[in-house]
N, C-alpha and C positions, 0 to 999 in steps of 0.2 A: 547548666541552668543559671539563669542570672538571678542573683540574690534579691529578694523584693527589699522594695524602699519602705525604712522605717515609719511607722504610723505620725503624723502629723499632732503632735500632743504638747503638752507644757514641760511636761516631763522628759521627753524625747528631745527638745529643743533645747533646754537645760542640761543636760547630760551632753551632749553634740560640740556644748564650751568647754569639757572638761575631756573627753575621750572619743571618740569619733565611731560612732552608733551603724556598722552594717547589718543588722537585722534584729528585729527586738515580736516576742510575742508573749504570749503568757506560759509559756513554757522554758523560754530559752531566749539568751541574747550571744550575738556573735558583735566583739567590740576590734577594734585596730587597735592595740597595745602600741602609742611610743617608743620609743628607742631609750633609752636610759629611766627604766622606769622597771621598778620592782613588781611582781605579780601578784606579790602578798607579802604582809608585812615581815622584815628582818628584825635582828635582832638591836634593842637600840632604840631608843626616843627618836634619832634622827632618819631613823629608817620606818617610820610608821605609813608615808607616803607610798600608798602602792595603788595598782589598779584594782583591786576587789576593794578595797575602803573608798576610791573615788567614785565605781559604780553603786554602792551598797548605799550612797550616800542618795543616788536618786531612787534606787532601786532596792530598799532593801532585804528583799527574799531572794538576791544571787548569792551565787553560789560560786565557787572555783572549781575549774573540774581537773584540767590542767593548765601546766605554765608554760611560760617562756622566761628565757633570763631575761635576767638586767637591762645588759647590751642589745637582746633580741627583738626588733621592730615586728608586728605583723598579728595576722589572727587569731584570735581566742574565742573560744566560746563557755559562756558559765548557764548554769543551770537556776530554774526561779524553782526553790524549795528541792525540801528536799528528796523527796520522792523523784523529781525528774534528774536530780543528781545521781540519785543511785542509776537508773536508767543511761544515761550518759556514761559515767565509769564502768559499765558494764561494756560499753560501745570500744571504751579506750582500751579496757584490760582485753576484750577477745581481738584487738587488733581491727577491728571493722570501722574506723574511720580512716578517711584518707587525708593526710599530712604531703605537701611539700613545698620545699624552702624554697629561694635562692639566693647566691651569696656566690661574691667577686673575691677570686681566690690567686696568690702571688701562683707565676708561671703557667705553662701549658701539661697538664694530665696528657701521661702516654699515651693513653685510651681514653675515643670520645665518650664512653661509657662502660660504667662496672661494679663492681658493691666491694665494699671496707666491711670484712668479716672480722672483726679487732676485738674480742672482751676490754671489759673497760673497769676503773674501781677508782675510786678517791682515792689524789695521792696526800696520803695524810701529815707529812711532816709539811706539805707544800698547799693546805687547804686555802683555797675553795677549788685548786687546782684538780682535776683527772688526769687520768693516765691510762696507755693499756698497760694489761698484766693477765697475763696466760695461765696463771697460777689460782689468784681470789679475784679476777673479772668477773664483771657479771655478761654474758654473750650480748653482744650489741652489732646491727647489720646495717650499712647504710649504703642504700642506691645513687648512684649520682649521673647526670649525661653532659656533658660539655655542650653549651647552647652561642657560645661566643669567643671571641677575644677583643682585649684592648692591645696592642702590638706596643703603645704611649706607655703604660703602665708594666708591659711584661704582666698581662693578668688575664685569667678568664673568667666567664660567665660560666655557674654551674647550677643547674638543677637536682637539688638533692631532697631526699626521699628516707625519713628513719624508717627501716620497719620496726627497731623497738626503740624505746623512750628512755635513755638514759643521761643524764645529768651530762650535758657538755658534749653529748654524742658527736654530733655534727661539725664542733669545732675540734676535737679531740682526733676526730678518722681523719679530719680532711691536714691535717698539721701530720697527720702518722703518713697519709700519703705523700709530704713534700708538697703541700700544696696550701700552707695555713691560709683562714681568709682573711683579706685585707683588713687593718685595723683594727684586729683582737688585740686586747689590753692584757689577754692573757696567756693567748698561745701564739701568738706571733710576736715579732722582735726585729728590731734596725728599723729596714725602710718597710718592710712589708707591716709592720704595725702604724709608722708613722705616714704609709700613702693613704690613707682617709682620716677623717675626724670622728669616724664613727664604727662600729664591728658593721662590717657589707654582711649580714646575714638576716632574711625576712623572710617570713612564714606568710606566704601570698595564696595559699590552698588551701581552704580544708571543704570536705563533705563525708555525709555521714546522714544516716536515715531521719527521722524527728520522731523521738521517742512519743509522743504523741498521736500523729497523723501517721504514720505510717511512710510519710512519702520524702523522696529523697530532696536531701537539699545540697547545694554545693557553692560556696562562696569564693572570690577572688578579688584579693587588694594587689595592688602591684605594687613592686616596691620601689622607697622612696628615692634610687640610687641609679 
């Protein structure tokens, strides 16, 4: 389903300079998060700059429902009040939306496709960093399919897929595979962090019902890479 075009407003036009508006209605907006751009505010006067304080600025009845990192370019959707937020984390917690990434990853996966069944935890002497740990992990699954190669790079194209939402999941499995993705500042090292200027990992997918309407919606940005 191709995502409708944003209402034609002062509001909508203004906001579009600051964050890039793929659906907006009285219920919910779906934004393209930047790539080096926080999802809410850190901790820190210098970290005040994020994306829920840029949209709240035109919009303000959103909401955050979930994030993405830092480093993580791609789609988000927040809720208008809070009624349809509650509705929305209901969607995220029983797993009924649909999430997936992609993101350009050092060498070639054995297999065109498979899932990283890895618990995962904060490694805490190494914060903000994760780790697995079979022991205080919390169970994390992530699906991936090999969609390419660059032969130039020694890298490929992957489609990945969390089924749960854990802090760093996606970079954390795909690094436990031998496969970090290009230009993690945090789990990759040498050449495989210095071949891009940016983490190659974008959240190009999401769909999920409209707590409202009933009826389904499905958006797609592709990513900037």
């Amino acid at each position: 389903m191709t995502a409708p075009s944003p209402p034609s407003s002062p509001d909508c036009r203004e906001a579009e300079k600051i964050i890039p508006l793929i659906h907006i209605d009285r219920a919910l907006i779906v934004v393209d998060k930047p790539v080096r751009l926080l999802s809410v505010p850190g901790r820190g006067q210098d970290k005040q700059d994020c994306l829920i304080v840029r949209i709240q600025n035109e919009f303000p009845d959103a909401l955050i429902v979930h994030r993405l990192d830092f480093d993580t370019s791609g789609l988000i959707v927040m809720a208008r009040g809070k009624k349809i937020h509650r509705a929305l984390s209901i969607l995220f917690q029983e797993r009924s939306v649909d999430k997936r990434y992609v993101a350009v990853v050092d060498g070639k996966p054995e297999k065109s496709e498979g899932e990283i069944d890895l618990p995962l935890c904060v490694d805490w002497p190494n914060r903000p960093l994760h780790k697995v740990d079979f022991e205080s992990g919390k169970p994390a699954l992530t699906r991936y399919r090999v969609i390419g190669h660059d032969d130039a790079r020694h890298a490929s194209r992957v489609a990945l897929v969390p089924e749960t939402g854990r802090t760093h999941q996606l970079r954390v499995h795909m690094q436990a595979l031998g496969h970090p993705i290009l230009g993690d500042p945090l789990y990759a090292h040498g050449d495989t962090r210095s071949q891009a200027e940016r983490l190659l990992l974008h959240a190009e997918w999401l769909a999920f019902v409209h707590p409202v309407t009933g009826k389904p919606l499905a958006f797609f940005r592709a990513a900037p890479f």
